[in-house]
N, C-alpha and C positions, 0 to 999 in steps of 0.2 A: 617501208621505213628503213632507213641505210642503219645498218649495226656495227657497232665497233667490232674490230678484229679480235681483241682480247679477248672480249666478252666469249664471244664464237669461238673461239680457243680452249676459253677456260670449258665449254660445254662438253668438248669434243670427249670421247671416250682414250685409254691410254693406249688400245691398239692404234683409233685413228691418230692419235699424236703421233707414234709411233712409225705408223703409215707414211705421215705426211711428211718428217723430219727424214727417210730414208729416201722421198721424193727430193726430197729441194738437197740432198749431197749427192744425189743423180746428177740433178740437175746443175749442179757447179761443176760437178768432174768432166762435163763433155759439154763443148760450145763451141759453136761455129766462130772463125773470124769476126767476123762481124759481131756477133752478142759479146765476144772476145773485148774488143776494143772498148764496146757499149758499157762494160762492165768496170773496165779499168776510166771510166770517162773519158775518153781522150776522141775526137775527130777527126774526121778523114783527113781534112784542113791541114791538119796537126802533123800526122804521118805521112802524108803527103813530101810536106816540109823536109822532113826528116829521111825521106826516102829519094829527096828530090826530083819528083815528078809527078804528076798535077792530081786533084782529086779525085775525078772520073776516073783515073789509072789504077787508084787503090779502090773505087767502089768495083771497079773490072775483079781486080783482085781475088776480092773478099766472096765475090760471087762464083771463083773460080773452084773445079774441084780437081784438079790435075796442075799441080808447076814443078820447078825445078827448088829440090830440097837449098837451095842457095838462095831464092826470092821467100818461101818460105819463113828460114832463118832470120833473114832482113830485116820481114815485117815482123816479126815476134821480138827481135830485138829493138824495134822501133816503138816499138810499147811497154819494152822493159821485161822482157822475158828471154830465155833461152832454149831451144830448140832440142830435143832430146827425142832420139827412136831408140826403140824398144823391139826385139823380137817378143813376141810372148808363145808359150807353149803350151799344149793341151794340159802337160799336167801343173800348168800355172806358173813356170821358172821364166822367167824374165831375162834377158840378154841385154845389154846396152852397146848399141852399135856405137863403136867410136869411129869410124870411117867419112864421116860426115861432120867429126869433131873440126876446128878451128887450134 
């Protein structure tokens, strides 16, 4: 018999809430292209358009794990985002490369 989610929720103990709330901000902070786009709704179709060049070209894309920080850019602002590196360092200091700035 299928259970409402709440119900299952409200059961849960406050570690596993706890638990589970520190999984699903995992899991927003770090996505693939692809879940990227899935998330803001928008399809290949769409980007494509906007990229001007056809849809296979951005499913290529998205399945890619190596391009040029300039195609990168493109596609993140073809979905309404901006492109940003970071060094990070052992003891957690953050650097923001502007090199690659616009």
């Amino acid at each position: 018999m299928a259970r409402n989610f709440r119900e299952l929720r409200a059961r849960m103990s406050a570690d596993a809430k706890a638990s589970s709330e520190a999984e699903h901000r995992s899991l927003l902070d770090e996505m693939s292209l692809h879940e990227l786009r899935k998330a803001r709704e928008l399809t290949q179709t769409k980007i494509a358009g906007d990229l001007h060049m056809g849809q296979g070209d951005i499913s290529k894309l998205e399945r890619r794990t190596d391009m040029y920080v300039s195609t990168l850019a493109s596609y993140l602002q073809a979905i309404g985002a901006d492109l940003e590196i970071r060094a990070v360092f052992p003891d957690g200091r953050a650097v923001r490369i502007k090199q690659f700035s616009e």
